[in-house]
Structure formats: C-alpha cells, structure tokens
LOBARO-443132 format. One record per atom (N, C-alpha, C): atom name; x, y, z; residue number from 1. Coordinates in nm, 3 decimals, decimal comma, padded with zeros to 5 digits. Layout:
(CA (X Y Z) NUM),
...
//
This chain:
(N (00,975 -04,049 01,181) 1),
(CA (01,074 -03,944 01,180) 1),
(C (01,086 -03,881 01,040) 1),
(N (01,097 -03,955 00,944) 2),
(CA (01,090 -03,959 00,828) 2),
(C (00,974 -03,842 00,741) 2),
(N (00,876 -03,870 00,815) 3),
(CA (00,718 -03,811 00,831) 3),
(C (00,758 -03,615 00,870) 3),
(N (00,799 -03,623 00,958) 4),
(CA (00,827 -03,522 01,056) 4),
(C (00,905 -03,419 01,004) 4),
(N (01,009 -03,504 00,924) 5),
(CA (01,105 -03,374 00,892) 5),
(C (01,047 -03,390 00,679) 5),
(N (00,970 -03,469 00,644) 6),
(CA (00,931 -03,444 00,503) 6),
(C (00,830 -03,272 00,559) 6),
(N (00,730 -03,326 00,630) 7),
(CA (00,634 -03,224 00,664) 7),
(C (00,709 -03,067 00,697) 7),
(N (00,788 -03,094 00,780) 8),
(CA (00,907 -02,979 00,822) 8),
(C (00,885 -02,880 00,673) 8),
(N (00,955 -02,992 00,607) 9),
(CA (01,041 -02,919 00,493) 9),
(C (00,922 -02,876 00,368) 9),
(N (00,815 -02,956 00,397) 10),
(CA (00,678 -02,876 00,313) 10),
(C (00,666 -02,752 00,372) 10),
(N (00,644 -02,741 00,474) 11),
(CA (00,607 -02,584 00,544) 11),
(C (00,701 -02,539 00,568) 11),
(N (00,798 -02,544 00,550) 12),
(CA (00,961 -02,428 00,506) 12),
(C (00,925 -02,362 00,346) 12),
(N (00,913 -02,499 00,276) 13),
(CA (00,940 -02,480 00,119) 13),
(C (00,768 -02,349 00,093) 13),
(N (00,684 -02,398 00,143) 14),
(CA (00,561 -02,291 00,173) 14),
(C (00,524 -02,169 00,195) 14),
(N (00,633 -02,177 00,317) 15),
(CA (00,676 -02,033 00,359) 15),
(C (00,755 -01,965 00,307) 15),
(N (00,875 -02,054 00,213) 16),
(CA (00,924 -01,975 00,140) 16),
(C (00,897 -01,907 00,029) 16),
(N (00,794 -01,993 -00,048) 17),
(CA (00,728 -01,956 -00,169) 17),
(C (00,626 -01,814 -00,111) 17),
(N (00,554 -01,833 -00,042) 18),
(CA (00,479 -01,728 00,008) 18),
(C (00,534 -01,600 00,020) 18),
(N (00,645 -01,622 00,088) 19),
(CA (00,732 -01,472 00,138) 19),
(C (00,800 -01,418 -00,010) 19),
(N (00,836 -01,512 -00,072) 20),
(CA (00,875 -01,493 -00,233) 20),
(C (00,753 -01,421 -00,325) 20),
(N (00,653 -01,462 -00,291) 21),
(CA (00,528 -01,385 -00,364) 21),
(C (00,546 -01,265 -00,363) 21),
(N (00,527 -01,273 -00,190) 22),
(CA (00,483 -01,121 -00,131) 22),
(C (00,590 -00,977 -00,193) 22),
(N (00,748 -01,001 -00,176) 23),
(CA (00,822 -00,943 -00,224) 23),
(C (00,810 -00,900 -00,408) 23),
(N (00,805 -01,002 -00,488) 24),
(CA (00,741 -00,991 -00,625) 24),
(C (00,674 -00,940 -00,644) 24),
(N (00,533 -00,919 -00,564) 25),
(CA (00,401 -00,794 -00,584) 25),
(C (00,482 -00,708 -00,588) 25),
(N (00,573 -00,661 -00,459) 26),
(CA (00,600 -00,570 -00,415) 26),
(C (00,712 -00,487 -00,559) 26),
(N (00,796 -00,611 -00,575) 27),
(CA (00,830 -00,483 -00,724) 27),
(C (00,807 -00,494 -00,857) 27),
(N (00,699 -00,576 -00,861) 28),
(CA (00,596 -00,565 -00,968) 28),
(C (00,528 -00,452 -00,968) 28),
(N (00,474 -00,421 -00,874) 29),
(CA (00,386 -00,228 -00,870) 29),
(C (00,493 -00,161 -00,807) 29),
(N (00,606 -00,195 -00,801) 30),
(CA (00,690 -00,003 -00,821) 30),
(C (00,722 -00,057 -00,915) 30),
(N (00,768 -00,119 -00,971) 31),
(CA (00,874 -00,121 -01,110) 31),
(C (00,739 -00,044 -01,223) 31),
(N (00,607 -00,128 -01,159) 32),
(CA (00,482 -00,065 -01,263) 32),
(C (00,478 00,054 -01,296) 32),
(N (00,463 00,111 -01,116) 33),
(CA (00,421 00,283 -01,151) 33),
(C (00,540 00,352 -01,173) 33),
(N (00,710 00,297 -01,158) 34),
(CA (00,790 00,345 -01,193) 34),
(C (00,769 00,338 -01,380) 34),
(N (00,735 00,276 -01,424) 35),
(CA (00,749 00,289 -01,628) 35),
(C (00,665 00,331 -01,630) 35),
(N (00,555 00,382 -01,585) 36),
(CA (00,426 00,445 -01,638) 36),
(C (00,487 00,559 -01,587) 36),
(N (00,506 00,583 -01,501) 37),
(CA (00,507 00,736 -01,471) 37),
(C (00,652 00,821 -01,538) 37),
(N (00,744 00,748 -01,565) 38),
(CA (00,827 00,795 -01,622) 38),
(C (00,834 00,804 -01,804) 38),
(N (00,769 00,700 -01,852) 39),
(CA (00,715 00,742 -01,968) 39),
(C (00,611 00,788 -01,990) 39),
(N (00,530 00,871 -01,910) 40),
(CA (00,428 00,985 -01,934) 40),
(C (00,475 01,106 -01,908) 40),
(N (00,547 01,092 -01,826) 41),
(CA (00,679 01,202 -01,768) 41),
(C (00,752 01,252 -01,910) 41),
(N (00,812 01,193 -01,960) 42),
(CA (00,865 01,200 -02,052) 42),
(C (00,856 01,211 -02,214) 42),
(N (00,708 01,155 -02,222) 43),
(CA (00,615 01,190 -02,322) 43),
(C (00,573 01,348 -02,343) 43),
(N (00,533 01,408 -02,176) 44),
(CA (00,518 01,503 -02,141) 44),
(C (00,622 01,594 -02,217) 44),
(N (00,744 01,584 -02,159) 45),
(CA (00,885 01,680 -02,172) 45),
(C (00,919 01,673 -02,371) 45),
(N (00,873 01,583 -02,418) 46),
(CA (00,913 01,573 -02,543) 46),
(C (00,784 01,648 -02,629) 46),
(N (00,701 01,645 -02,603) 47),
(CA (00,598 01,725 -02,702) 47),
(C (00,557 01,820 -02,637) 47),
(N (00,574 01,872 -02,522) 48),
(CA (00,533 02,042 -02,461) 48),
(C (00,623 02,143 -02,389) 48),
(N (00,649 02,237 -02,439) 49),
(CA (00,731 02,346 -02,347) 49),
(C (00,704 02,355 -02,189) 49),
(N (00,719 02,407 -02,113) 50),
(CA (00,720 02,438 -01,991) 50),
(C (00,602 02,532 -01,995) 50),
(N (00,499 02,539 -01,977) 51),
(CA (00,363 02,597 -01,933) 51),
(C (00,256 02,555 -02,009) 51),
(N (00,280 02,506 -02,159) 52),
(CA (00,213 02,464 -02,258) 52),
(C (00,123 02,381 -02,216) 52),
(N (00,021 02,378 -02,283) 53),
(CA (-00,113 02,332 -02,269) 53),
(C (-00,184 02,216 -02,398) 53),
(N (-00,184 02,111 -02,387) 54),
(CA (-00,291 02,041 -02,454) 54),
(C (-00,437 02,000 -02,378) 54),
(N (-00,541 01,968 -02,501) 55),
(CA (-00,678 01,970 -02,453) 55),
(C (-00,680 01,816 -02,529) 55),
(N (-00,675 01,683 -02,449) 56),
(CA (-00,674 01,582 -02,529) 56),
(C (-00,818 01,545 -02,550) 56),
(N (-00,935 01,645 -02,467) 57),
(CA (-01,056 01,577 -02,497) 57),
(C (-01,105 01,683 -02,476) 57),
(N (-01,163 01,752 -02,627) 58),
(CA (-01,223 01,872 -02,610) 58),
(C (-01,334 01,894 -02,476) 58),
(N (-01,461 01,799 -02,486) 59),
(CA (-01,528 01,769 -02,375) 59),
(C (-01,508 01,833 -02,259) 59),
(N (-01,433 01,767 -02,234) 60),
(CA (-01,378 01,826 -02,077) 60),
(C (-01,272 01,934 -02,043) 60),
(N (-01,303 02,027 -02,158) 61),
(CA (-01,168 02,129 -02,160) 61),
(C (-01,201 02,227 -02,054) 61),
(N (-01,285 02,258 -01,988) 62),
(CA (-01,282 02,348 -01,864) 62),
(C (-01,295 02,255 -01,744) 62),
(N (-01,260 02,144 -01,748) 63),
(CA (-01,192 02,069 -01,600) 63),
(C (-01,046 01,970 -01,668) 63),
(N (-01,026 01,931 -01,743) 64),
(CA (-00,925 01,863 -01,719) 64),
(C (-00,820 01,923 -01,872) 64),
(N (-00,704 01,895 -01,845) 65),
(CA (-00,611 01,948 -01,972) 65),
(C (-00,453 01,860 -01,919) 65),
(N (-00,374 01,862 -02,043) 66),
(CA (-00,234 01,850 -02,036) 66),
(C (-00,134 01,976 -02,007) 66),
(N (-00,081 01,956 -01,895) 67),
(CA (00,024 02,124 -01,904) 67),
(C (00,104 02,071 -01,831) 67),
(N (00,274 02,100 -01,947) 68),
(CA (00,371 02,087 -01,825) 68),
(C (00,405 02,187 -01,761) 68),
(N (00,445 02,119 -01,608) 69),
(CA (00,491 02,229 -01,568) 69),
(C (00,568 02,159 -01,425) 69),
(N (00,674 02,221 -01,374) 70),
(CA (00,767 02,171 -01,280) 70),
(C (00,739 02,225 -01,117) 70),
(N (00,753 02,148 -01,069) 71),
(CA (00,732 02,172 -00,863) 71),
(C (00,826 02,122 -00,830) 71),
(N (00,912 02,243 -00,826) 72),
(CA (01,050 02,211 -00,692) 72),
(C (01,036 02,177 -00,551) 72),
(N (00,922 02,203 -00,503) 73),
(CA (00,887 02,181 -00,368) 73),
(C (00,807 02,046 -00,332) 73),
(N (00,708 02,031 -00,258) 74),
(CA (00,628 01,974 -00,223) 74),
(C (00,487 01,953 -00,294) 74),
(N (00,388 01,910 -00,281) 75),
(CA (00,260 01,898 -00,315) 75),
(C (00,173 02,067 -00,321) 75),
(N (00,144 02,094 -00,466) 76),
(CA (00,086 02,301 -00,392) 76),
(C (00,171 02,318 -00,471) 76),
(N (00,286 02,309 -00,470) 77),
(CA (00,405 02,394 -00,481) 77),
(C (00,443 02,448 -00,312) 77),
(N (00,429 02,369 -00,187) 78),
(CA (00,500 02,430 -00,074) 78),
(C (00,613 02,379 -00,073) 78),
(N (00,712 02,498 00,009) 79),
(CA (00,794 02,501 -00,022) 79),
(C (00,924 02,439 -00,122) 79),
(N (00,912 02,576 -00,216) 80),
(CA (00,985 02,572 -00,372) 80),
(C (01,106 02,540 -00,337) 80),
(N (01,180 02,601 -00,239) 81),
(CA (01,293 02,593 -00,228) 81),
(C (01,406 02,448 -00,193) 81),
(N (01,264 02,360 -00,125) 82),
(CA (01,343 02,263 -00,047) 82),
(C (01,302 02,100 -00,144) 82),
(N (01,362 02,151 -00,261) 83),
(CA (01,368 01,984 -00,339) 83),
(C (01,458 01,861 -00,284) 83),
(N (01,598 01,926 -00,241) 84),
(CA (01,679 01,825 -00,177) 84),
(C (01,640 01,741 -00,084) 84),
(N (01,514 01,822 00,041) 85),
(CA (01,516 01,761 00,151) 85),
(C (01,383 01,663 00,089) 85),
(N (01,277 01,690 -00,011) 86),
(CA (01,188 01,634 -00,008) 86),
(C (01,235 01,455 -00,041) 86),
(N (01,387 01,488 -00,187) 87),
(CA (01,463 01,392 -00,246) 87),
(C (01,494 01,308 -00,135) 87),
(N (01,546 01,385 -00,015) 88),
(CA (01,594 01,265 00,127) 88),
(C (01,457 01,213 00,182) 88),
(N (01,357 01,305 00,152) 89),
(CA (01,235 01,250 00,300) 89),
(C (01,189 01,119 00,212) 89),
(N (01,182 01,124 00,030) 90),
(CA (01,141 01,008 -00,030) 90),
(C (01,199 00,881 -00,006) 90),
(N (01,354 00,896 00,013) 91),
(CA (01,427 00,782 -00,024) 91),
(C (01,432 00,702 00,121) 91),
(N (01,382 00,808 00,253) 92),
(CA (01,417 00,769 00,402) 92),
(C (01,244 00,713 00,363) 92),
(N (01,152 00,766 00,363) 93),
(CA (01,005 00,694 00,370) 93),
(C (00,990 00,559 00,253) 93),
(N (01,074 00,542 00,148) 94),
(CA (01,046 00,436 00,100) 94),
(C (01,098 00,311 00,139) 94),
(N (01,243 00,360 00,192) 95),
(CA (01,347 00,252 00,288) 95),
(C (01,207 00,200 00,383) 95),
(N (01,207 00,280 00,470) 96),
(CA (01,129 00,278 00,570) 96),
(C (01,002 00,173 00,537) 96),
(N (00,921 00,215 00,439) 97),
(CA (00,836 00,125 00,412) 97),
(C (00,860 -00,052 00,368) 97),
(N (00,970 -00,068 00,270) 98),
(CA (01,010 -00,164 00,225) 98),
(C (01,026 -00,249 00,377) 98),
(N (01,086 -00,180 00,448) 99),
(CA (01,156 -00,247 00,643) 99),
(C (00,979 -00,339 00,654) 99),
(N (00,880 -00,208 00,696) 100),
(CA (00,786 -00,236 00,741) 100),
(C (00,733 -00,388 00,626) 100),
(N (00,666 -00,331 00,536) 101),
(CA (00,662 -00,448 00,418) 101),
(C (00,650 -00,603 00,456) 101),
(N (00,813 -00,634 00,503) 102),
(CA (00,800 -00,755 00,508) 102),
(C (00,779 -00,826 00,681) 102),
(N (00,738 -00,721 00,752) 103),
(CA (00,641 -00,742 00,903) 103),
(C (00,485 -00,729 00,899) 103),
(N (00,437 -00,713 00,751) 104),
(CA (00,320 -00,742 00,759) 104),
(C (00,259 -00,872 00,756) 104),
(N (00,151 -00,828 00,874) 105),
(CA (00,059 -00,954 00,887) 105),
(C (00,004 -01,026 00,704) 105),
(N (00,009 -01,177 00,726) 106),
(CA (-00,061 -01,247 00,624) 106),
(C (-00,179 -01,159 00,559) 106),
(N (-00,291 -01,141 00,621) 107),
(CA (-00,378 -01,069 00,590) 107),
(C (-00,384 -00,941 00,499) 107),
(N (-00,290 -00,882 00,514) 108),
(CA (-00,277 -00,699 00,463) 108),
(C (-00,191 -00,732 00,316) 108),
(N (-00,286 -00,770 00,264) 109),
(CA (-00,298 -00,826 00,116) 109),
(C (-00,312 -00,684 00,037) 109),
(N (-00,398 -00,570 00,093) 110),
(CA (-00,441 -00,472 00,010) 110),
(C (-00,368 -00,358 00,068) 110),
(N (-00,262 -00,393 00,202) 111),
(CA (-00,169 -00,302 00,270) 111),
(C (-00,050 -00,282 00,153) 111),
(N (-00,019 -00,425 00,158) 112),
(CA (00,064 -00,443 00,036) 112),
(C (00,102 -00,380 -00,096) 112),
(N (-00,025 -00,373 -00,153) 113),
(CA (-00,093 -00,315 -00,278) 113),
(C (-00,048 -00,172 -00,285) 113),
(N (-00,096 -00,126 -00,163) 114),
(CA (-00,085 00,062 -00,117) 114),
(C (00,071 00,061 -00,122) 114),
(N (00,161 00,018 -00,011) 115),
(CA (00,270 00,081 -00,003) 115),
(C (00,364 -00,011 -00,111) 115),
(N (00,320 -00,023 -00,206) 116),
(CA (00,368 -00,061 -00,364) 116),
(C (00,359 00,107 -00,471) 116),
(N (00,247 00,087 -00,421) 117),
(CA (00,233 00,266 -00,505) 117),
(C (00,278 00,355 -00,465) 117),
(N (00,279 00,356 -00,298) 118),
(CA (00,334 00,470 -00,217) 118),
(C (00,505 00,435 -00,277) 118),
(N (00,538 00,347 -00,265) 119),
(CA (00,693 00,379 -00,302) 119),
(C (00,736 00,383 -00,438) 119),
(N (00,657 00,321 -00,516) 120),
(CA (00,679 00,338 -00,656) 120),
(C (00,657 00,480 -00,688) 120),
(N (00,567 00,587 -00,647) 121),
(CA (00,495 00,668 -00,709) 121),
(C (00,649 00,743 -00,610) 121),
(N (00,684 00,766 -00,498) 122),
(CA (00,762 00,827 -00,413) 122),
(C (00,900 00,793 -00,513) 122),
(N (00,957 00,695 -00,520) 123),
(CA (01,076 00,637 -00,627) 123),
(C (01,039 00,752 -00,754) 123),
(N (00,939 00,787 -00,788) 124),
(CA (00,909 00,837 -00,958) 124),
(C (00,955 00,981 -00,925) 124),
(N (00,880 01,055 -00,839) 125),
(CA (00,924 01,180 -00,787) 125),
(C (01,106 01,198 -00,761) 125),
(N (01,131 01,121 -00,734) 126),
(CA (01,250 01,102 -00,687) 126),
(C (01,334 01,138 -00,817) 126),
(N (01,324 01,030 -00,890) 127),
(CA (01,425 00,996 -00,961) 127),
(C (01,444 01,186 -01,085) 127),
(N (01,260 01,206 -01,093) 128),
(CA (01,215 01,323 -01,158) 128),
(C (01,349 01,442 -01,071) 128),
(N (01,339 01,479 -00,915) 129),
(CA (01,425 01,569 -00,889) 129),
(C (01,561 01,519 -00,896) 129),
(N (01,648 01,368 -00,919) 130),
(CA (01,771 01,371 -00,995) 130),
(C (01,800 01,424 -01,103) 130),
(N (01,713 01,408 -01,160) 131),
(CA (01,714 01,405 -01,355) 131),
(C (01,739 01,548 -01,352) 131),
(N (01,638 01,618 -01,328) 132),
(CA (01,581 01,736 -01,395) 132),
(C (01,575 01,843 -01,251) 132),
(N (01,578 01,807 -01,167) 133),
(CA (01,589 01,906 -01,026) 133),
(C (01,455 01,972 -00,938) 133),
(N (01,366 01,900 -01,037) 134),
(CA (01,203 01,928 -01,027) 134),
(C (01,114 01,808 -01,059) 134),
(N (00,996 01,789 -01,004) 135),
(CA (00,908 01,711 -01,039) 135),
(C (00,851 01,751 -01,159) 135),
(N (00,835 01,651 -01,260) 136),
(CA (00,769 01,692 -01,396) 136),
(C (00,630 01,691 -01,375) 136),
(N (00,527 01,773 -01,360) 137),
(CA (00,388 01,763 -01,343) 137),
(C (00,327 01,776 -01,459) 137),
(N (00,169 01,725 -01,562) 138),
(CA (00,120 01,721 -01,617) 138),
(C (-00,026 01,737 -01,652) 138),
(N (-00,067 01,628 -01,547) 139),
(CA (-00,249 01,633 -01,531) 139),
(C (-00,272 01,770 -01,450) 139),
(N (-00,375 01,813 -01,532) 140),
(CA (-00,410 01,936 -01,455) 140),
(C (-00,555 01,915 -01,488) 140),
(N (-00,605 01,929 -01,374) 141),
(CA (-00,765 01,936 -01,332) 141),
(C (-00,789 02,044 -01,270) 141),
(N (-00,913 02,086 -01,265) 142),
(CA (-00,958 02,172 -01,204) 142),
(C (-01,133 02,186 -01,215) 142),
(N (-01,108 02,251 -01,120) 143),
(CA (-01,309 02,288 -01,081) 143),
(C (-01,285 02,478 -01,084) 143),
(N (-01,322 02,525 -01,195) 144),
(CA (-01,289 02,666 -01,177) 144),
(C (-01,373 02,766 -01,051) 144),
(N (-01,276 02,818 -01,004) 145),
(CA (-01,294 02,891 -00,900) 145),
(C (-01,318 02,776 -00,750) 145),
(N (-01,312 02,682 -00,764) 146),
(CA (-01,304 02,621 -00,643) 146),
(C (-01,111 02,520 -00,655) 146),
(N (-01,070 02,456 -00,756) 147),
(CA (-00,903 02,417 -00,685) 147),
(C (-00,886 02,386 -00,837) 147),
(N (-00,778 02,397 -00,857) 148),
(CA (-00,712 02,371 -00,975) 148),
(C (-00,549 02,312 -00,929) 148),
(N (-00,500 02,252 -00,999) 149),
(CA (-00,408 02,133 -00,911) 149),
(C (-00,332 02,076 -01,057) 149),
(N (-00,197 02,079 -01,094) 150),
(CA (-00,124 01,996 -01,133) 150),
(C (-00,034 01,922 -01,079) 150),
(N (-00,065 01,755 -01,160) 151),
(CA (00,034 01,676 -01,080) 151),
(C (00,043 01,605 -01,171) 151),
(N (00,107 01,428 -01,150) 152),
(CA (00,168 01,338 -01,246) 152),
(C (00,131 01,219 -01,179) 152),
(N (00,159 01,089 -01,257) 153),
(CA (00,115 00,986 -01,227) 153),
(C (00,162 00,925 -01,093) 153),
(N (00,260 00,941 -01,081) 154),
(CA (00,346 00,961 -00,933) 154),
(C (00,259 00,964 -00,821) 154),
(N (00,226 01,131 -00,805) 155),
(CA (00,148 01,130 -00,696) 155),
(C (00,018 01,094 -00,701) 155),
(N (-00,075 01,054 -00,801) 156),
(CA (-00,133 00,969 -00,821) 156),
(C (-00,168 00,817 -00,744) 156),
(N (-00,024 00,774 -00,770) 157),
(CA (-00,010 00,615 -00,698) 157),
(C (-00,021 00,646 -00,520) 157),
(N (00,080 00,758 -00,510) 158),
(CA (00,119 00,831 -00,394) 158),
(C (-00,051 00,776 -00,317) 158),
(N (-00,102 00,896 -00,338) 159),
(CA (-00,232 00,907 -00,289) 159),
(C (-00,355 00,776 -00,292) 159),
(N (-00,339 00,732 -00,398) 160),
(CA (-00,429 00,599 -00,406) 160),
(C (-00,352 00,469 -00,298) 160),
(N (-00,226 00,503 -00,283) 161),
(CA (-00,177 00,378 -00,174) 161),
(C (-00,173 00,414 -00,050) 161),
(N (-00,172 00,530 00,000) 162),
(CA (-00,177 00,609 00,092) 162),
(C (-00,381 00,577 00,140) 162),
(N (-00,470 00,592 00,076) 163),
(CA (-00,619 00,510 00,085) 163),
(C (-00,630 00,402 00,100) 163),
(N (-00,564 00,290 00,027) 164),
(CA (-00,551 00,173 00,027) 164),
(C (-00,500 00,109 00,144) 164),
(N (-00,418 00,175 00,206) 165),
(CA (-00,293 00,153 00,333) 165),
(C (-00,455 00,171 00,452) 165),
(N (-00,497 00,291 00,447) 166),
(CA (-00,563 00,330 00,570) 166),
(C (-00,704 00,252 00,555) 166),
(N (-00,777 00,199 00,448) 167),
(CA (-00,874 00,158 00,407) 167),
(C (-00,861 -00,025 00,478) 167),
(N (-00,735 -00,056 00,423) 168),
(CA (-00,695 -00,212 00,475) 168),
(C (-00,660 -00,209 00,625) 168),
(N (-00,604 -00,117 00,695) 169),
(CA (-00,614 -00,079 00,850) 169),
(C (-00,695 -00,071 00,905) 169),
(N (-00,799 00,004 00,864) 170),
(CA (-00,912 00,027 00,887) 170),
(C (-01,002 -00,153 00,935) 170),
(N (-00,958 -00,180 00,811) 171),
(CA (-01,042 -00,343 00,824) 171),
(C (-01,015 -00,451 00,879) 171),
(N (-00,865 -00,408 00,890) 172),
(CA (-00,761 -00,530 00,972) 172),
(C (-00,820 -00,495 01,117) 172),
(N (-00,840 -00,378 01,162) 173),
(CA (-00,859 -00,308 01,285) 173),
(C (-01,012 -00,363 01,329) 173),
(N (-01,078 -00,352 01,252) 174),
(CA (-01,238 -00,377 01,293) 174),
(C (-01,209 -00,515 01,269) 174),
(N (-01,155 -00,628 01,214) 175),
(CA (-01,147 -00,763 01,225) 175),
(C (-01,112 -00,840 01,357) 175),
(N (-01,011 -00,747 01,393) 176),
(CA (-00,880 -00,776 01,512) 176),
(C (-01,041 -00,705 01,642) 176),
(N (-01,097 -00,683 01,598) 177),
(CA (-01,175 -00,615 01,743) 177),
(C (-01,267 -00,713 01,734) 177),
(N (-01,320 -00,750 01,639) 178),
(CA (-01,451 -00,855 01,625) 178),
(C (-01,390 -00,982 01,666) 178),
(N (-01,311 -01,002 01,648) 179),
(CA (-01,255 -01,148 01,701) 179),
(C (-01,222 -01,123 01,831) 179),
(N (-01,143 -01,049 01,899) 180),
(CA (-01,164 -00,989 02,042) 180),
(C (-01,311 -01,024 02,137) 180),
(N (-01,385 -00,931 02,082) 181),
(CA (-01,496 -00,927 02,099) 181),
(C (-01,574 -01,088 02,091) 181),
(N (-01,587 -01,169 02,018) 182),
(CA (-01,602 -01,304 01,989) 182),
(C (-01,591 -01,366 02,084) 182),
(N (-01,426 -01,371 02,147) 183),
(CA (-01,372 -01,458 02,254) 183),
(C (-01,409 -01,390 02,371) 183),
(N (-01,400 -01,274 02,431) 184),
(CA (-01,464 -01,231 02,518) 184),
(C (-01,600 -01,300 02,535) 184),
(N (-01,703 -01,310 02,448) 185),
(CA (-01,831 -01,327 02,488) 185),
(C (-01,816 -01,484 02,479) 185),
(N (-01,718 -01,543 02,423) 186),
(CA (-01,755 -01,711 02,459) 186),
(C (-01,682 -01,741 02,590) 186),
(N (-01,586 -01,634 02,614) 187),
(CA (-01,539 -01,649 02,799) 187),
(C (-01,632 -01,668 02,859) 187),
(N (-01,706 -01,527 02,857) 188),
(CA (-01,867 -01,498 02,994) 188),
(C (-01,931 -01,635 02,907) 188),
(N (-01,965 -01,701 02,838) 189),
(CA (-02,103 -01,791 02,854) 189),
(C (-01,999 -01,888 02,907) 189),
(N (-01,850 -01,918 02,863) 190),
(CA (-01,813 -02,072 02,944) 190),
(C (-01,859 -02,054 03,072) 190),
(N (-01,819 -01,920 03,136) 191),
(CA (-01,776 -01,853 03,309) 191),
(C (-01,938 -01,880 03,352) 191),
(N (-02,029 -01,850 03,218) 192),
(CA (-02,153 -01,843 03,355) 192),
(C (-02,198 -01,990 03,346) 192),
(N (-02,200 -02,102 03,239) 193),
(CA (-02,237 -02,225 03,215) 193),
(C (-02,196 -02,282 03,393) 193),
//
C-alpha cells in the first residue's frame, strides 16, 4: 500500500513539475519578445523622428534600412482607422491562446514555442497602441519595385510563431495518421493470420 500511494505521489509530483515547465517556456518567450521588442521600439523613438531614415549597413542600403514610422491600423497599414478594435482582437487572441496552451498535447513542444511569440509579439503591439496610439514600426525592407514593408520585432515573432504553430501541426498531423495507419495494417494481418 505503502508502494502504491509513494508511486501515486511520484507521478503527481512529475506531472506537476512538467506542467510547471510548460507554463515557464511559455513566459519566458513573451516576457522575451516583450523586452526585445520594446527596447528596439524605443531605441527607435529616441534617436529618429517620425519618417527618418538610418542605413546601419551601407551594403544593403537598397533593401534593408531603419525608418520610423507608425501603423494605426493593421499589417499594410489596413485599415488606419481601427487601432482600438485591433487593441481588443490582440488581447481576445492572446487570452484565447494562453486557454488553448495548456490543452496541448505532450508532443507540441514546437506548438508551444510559436504561440509564445504569437502572444508575446501580439502583447508588444498592444502595449505600442496604449502607449503611443500606434504601432511603432522600424525594419524596413524592401525589394524595389516588387514590396517594400515596414514593421518591428513584434510582428516578426507574430509571423515566425504563426509558421512554427502550422509547421508543428503539420507534423503532429502526419504522426497521428502514421500511427493510424500502423494499427490499421497490424488489424488486417492479425484478421487474416
């Protein structure tokens, strides 16, 4: 009996440590991309006017440069007008994610990873339209005459966890079918033995 409930309480104490991990990643990379992105943000706002331009690597001065510059709207600049609602859609999609978070399967180790950035980088935007009423944008790249695009480290994470999310789905998905697939075919040889 003795046996039974020591063992119990190993795989409680296990599970607890585990689920304790998982949460710690989790605001270890927003708290991450939250200080990076807000002190580049802010690095930004302290040494450049509003359109201003640095070239931190001559090299690459006809694709990449420093320029601030602010997006009240969405990603583009769509729609300028609606910062408030984007401020609610962040704070309802990061809730949202955090929910999901801790219903992920063991496995989605690199699911994890993604919607760490997705909410950290979503949290950065955020906090940018409290502050200041606009997203602070900076990196500006471009391929002339084919897209030119400023943004910030933010959507950055945004987008790289948003890959990461569908990349680890992707694999969880083709795993979950191969093992399917597996037991199916050791059914038919028991069925025909």
């Amino acid at each position: 009996m003795r046996r039974a409930i020591a063992a119990c309480l190993y795989a409680a104490g296990r599970y607890w440590l585990w689920t304790m991990r998982r949460w710690i990643l989790l605001f270890v990379i927003v708290v991450s991309v939250l200080i990076a992105d807000q002190i580049t943000k802010q690095a930004v706002i302290d040494n450049l006017r509003l359109g201003e331009s640095r070239q931190p690597a001559p090299f690459l001065a006809p694709f990449f440069q420093i320029t601030r510059s602010e997006n009240t709207g969405a990603s583009f600049g769509f729609l300028p007008q609606a910062g408030d609602v984007f401020l609610i859609i962040a704070l309802i999609v990061s809730a949202a994610l955090v929910v999901f978070y801790g219903r992920l399967p063991v496995a989605a180790n690199v699911t994890r990873i993604g919607m760490g950035l997705v909410i950290g980088g979503a949290l950065g935007n955020a906090i940018d339209r409290l502050q200041h009423g606009a997203v602070v944008d900076f990196i500006h790249y471009q391929i002339p005459g084919v897209i030119s695009n400023v943004s910030n480290l933010a959507d950055h994470a945004i987008v790289l966890g948003v890959i990461l999310i569908f990349v680890d789905s992707w694999r969880l998905d083709r795993a979950n079918r191969q093992v399917t697939l597996d037991g199916e075919e050791s059914a038919t040889t028991d069925v025909s033995e």
